[in-house]
C-alpha positions as CSV (number, residue, x, y, z in Angstrom):
1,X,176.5,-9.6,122.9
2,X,179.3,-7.7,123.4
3,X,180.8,-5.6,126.6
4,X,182.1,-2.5,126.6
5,X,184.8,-1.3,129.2
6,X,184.4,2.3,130.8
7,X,187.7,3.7,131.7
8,X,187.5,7.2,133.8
9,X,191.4,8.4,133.9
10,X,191.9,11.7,135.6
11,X,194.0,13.7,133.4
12,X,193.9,16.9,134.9
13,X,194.4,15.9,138.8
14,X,197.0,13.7,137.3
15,X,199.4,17.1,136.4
16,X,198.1,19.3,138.8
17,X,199.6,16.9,141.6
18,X,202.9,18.0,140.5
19,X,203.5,20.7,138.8
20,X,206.5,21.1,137.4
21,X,208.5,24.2,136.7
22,X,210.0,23.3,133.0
23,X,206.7,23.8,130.6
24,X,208.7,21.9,128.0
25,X,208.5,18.9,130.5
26,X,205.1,19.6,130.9
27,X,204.1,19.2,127.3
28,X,206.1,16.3,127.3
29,X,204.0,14.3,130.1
30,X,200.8,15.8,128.5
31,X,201.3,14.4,125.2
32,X,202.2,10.8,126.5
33,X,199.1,10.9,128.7
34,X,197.1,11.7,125.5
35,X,198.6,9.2,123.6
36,X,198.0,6.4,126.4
37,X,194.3,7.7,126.7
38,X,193.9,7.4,122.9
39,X,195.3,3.7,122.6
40,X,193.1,2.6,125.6
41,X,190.4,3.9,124.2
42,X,190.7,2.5,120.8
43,X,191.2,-1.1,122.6
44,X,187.7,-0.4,124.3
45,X,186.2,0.0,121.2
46,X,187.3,-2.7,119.6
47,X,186.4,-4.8,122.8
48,X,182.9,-3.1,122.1
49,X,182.3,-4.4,118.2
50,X,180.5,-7.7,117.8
51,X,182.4,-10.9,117.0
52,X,181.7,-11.7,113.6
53,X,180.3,-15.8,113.8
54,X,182.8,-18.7,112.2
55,X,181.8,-19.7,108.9
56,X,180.5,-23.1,109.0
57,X,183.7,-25.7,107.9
58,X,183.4,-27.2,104.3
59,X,184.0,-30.8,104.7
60,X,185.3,-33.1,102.2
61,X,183.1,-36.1,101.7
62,X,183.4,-39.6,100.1
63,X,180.0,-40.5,97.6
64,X,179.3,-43.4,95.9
65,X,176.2,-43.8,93.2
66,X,173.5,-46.5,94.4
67,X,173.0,-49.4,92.0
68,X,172.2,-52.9,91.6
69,X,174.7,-55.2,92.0
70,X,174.7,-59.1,92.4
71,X,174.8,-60.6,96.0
72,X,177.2,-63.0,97.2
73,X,175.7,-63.8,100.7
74,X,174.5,-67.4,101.0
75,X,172.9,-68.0,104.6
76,X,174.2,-71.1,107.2
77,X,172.9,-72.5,110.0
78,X,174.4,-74.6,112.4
79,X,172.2,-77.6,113.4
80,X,172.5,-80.7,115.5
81,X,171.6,-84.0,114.4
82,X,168.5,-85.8,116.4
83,X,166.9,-88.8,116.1
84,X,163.4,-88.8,114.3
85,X,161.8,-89.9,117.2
86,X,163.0,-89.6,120.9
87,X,161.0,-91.3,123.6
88,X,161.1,-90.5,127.0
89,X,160.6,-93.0,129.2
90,X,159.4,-93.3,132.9
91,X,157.4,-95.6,135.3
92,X,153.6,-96.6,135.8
93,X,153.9,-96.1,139.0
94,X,155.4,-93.8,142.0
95,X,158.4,-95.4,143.9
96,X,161.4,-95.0,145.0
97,X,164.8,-95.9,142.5
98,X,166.8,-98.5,143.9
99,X,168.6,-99.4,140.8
100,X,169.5,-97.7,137.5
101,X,171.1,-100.2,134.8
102,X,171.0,-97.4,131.7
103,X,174.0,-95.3,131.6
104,X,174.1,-92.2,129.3
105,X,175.5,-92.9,125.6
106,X,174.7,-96.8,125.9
107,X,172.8,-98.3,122.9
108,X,169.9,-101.0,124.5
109,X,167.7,-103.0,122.5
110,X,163.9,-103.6,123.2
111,X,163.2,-105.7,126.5
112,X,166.4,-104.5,127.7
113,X,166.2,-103.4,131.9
114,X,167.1,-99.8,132.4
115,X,166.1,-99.4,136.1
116,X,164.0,-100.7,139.1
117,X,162.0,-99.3,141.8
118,X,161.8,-100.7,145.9
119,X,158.9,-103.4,144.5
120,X,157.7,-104.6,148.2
121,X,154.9,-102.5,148.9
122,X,154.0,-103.9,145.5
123,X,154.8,-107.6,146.5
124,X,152.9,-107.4,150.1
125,X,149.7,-106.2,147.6
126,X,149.9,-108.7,145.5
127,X,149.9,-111.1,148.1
128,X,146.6,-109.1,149.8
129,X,144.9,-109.9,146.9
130,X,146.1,-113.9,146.2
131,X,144.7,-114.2,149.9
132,X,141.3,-112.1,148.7
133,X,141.0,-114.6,145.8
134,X,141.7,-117.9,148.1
135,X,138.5,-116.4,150.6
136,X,136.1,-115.7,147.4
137,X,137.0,-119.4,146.3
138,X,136.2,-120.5,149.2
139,X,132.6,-118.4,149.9
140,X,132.1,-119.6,146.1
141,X,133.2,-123.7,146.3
142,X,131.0,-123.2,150.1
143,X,127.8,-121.7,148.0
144,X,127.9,-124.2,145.5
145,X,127.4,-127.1,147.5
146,X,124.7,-125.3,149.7
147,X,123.2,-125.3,146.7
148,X,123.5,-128.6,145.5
149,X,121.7,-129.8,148.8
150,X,119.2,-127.8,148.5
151,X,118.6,-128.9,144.7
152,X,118.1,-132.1,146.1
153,X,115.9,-131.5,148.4
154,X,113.7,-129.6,146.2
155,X,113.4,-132.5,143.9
156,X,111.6,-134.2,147.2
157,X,109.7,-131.3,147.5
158,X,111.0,-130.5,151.1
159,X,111.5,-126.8,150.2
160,X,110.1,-124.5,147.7
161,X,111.2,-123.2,144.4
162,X,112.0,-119.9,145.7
163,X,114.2,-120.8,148.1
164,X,116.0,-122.9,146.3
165,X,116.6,-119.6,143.6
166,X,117.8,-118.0,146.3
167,X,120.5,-120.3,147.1
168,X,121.3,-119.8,143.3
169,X,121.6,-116.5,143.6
170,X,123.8,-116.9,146.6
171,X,126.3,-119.4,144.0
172,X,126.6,-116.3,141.4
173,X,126.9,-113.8,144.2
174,X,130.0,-116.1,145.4
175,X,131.2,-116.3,141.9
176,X,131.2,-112.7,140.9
177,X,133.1,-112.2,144.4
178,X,135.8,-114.8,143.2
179,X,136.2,-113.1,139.5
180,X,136.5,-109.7,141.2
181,X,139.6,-111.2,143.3
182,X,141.1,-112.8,140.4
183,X,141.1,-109.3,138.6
184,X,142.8,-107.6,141.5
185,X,145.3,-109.5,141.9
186,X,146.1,-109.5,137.7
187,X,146.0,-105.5,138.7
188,X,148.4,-106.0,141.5
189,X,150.5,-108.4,139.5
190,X,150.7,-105.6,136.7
191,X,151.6,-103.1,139.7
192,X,154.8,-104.9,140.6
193,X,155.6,-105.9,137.1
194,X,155.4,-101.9,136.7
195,X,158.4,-101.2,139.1
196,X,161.0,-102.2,136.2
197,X,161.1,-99.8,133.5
198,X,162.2,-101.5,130.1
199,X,162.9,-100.3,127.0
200,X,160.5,-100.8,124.4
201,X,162.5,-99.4,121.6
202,X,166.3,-100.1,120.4
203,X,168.2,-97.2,120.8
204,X,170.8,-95.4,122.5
205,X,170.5,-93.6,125.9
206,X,170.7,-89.8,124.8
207,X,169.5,-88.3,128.8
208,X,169.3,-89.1,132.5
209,X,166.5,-87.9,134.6
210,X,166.8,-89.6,138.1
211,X,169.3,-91.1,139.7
212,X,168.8,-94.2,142.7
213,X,167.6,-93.5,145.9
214,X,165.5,-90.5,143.7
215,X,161.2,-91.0,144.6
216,X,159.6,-90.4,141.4
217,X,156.1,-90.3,140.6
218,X,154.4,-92.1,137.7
219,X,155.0,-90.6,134.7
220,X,157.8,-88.8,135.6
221,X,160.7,-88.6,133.0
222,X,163.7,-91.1,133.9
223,X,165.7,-91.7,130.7
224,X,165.1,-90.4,127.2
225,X,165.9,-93.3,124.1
226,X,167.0,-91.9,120.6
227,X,165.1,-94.7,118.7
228,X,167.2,-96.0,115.8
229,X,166.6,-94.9,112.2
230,X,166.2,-91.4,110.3
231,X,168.2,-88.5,111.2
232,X,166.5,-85.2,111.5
233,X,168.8,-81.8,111.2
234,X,167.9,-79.2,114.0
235,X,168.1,-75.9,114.0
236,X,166.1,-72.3,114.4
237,X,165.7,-69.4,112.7
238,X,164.7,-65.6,113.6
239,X,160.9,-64.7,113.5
240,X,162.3,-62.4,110.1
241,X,163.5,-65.6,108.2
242,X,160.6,-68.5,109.0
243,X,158.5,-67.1,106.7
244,X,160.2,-68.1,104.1
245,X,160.2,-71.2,104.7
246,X,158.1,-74.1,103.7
247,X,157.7,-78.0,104.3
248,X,159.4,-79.8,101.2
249,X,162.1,-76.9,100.2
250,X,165.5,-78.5,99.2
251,X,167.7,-77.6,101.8
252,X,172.0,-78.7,101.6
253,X,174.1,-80.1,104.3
254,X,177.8,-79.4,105.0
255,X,179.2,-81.6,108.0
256,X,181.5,-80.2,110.2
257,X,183.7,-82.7,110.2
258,X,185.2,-85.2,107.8
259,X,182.2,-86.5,105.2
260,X,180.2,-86.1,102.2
261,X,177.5,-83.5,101.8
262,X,174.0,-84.3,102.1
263,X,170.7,-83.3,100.7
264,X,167.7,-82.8,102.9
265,X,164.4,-81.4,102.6
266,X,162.7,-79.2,105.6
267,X,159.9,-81.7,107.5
268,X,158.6,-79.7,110.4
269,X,158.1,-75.9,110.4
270,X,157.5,-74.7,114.4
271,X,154.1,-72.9,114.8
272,X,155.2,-70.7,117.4
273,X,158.3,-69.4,118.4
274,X,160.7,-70.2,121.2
275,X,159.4,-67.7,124.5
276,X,162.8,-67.3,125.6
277,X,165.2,-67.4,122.5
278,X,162.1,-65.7,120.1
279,X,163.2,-68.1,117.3
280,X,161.6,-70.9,115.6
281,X,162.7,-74.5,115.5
282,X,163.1,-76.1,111.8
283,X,163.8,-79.7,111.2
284,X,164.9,-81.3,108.0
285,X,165.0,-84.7,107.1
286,X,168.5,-86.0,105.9
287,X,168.7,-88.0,103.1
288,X,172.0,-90.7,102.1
289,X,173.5,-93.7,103.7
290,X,176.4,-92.1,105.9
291,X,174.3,-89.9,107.9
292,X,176.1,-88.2,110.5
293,X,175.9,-89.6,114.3
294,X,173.4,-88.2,117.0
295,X,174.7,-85.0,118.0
296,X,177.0,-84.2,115.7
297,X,177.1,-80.6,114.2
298,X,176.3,-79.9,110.4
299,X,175.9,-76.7,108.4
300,X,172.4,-76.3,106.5
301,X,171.8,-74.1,103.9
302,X,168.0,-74.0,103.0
303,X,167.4,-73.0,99.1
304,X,165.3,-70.4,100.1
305,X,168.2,-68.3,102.0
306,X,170.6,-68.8,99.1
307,X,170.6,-65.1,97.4
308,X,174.1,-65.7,95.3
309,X,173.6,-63.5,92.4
310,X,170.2,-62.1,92.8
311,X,170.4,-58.2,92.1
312,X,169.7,-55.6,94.8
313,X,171.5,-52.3,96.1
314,X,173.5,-52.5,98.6
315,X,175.6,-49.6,100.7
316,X,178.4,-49.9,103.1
317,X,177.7,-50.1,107.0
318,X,179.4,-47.0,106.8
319,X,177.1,-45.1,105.1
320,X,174.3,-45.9,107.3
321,X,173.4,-43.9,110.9
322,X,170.6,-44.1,112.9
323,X,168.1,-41.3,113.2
324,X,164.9,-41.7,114.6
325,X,165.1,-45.3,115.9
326,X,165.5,-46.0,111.7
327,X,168.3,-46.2,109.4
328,X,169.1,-43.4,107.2
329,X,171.7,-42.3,104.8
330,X,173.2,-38.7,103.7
331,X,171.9,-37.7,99.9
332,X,173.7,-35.1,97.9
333,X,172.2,-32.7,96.1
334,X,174.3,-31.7,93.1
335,X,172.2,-28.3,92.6
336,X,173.0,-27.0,95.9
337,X,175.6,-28.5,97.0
338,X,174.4,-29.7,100.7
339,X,173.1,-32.9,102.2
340,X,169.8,-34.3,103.3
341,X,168.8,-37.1,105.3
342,X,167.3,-39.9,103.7
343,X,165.4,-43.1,105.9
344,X,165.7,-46.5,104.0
345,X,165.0,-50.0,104.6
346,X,167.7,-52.8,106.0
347,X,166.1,-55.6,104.4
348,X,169.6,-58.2,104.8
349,X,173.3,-58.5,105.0
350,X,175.5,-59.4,102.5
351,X,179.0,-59.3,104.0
352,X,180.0,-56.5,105.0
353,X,177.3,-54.5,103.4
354,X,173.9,-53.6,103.7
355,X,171.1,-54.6,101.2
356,X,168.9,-51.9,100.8
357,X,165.1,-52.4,100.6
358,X,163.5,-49.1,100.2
359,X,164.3,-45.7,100.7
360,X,166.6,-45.3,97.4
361,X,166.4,-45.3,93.9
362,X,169.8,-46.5,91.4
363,X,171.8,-43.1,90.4
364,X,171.3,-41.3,94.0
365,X,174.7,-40.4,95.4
366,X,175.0,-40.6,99.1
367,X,177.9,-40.0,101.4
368,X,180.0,-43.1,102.4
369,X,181.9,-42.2,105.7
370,X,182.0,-39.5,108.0
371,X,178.1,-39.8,108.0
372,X,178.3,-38.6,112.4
373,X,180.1,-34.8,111.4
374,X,176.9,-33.9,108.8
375,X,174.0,-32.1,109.5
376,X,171.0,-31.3,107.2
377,X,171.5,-28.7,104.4
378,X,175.1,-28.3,105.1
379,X,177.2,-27.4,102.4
380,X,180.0,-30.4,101.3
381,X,182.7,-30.7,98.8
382,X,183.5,-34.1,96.9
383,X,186.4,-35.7,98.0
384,X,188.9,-36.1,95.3
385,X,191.5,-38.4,96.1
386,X,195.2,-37.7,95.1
387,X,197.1,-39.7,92.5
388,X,200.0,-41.6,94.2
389,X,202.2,-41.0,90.6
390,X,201.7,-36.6,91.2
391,X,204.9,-34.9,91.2
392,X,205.2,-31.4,93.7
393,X,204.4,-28.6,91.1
394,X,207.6,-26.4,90.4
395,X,206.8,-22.6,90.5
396,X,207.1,-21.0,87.2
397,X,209.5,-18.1,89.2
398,X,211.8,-20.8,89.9
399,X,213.1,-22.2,86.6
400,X,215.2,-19.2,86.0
401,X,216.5,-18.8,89.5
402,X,219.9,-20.2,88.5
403,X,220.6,-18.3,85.3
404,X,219.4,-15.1,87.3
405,X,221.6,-15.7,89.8
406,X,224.7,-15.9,87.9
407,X,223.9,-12.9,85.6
408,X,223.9,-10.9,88.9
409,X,226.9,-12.8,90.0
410,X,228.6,-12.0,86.9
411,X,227.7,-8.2,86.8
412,X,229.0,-8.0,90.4
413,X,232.6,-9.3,89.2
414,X,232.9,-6.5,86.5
């Protein structure tokens, strides 16, 4: 939309203010008015004409033709190494730590004391129930000879039969009493026994879960043992990868550190994945005599993850935007000229490129950088690069500048 500029110039009140006497001075001053008017009003009419739009800039753009090629990526994964089996042990019963002989890193063999709990609560108990077993003897040894008496008086017919099977009964009561005692105090000599935690396994001392002076209850973790024997090879993988893998695959193993590679073979697969991480733990057993030590990191490369030399297309990360919370790429249309949008499928890396899962067929040409600066449908040019070896063209005009030249010099001197 254009504007347009009124201009209201009184010519006529501008000589009748002063009117001068020469008319040839007067014709003078009229003419330059006209001529000012005329200029100003050409301006306001160009001011008035629409402005004609930009044409929309041409770029220069870098394509490359899709097709399969070989990939080169071969997927790691840093594990740890962890003992097949880890046990964590703690007490039978609650108590409070008044000693802790494991420290962390120390290898113990089965039988071995790791820590002990305040045992006289335990002790008092036990002796409770050595006195509870001393009374029952006695009500038992006391019932016994009752009875004896009255056996013997029942063989002289003093007393009658039923009395004398109640006196019986009176012997077994006594007796049950006594084996009831005897139990509780094995239970209470168990108890105190309970208030040393020993190792039951050989192994080394991989965690600390109380310290002395610490009241734990029974069950409650205290030290964990890394049990001596197979290795296992730890690691996890996104929720994208695990499906892929299966219990049995081959999988190789690269130590970090000095020695030999290792072959393994995947032994546990995680059913569900990791709620705060959102991965899924693998482990692989190793196989070979120098296995790494607990803890150390290796490299594993699963067989199924190993894509060296499989065919696929791949694009530069370059060539890829997003558009529509999906990737897409630019695809030039050699009949027209422009660009359209075209979604495809990331399926993997593979360096620094993309491998391409859907979305494009081999022979498409899609732009390679500058894919931000497009829109759909706009018109492009192909980029053609310039030779390092071109030379700056020489006009044709030129090559006989010199011999002009001295021609006209030469006429000049005659």
């Amino acid at each position: 939309m254009s504007t347009c500029i009124g201009l209201n110039i009184p010519v006529e009140s501008a000589t009748s203010a002063a009117a001068p006497r020469n008319g040839a001075f007067l014709w003078a001053r009229r003419s330059t008015l006209s001529v000012a008017v005329a200029m100003i009003a050409a301006m306001a009419l160009v001011g008035c004409s629409p402005k004609t739009p930009e044409p929309e800039p041409i770029r220069a753009v870098k394509l490359l033709t899709v097709g399969a090629e070989p990939l080169h990526a071969r997927l790691e994964y840093s594990a740890e190494v962890r003992a097949r089996v880890e046990s964590r042990l703690g007490f039978r019963v609650p108590g409070k730590i008044v000693q802790r002989q494991a420290e962390l890193g120390q290898r113990v063999q089965a039988g071995q004391v790791l820590a002990q709990l305040d045992a006289r609560d335990y002790q008092l108990s036990t002796q409770a129930a050595q006195a509870q077993v001393s009374a029952a003897k006695t009500q038992r040894d006391l019932a016994a000879a009752d009875f004896k008496r009255y056996e013997k008086l029942k063989q002289q017919n003093f007393i009658s039969g039923a009395e004398l099977e109640r006196r019986e009964a009176s012997v077994k009561a006594a007796q049950a009493s006594l084996d009831q005692a005897n139990a509780q105090l094995a239970a209470q000599g168990n108890q105190a026994s309970y208030t040393r935690l020993v190792a039951d396994v050989s192994g080394v001392i991989t965690s600390i879960d109380a310290e002395p002076g610490q009241v734990v209850s029974a069950g409650t973790p205290v030290v964990r043992i890394a049990q001596d024997g197979l290795r296992d090879a730890v690691f996890s993988v996104p929720e994208d990868k695990v499906a892929y893998l299966k219990v049995g695959q081959e999988v190789a193993i690269r130590p970090w550190s000095e020695g030999a590679n290792l072959k393994g073979k995947v032994r546990e697969v995680a059913a569900s994945a990791d709620p705060v991480t959102r991965t899924f733990m693998v482990k692989v057993a190793m196989e070979g005599a120098e296995v790494p030590p607990l803890g150390a990191t290796v490299y594993v490369e699963p067989a199924a993850f190993n894509l060296s030399g499989v065919a696929a297309l791949t694009l530069p990360t370059t060539a890829l935007r997003q558009e529509g919370g999906q990737s897409a790429v630019w695809v030039y249309d050699a009949a027209t000229g422009t660009v359209r949008s075209q979604p495809v499928q990331v399926a993997t890396a593979d360096g620094n490129e993309a491998v391409i899962a859907g979305g494009l067929q081999p022979g498409m040409q899609v732009v390679a950088t500058g894919v931000h600066v497009l829109a759909p449908g706009q018109k492009v040019t192909i980029y053609q690069p310039k030779s390092s070896t071109q030379k700056m063209a020489v006009p044709p005009a030129a090559a006989p500048a010199a011999p002009a030249a001295s021609a006209a010099s030469a006429a000049a001197s005659q």
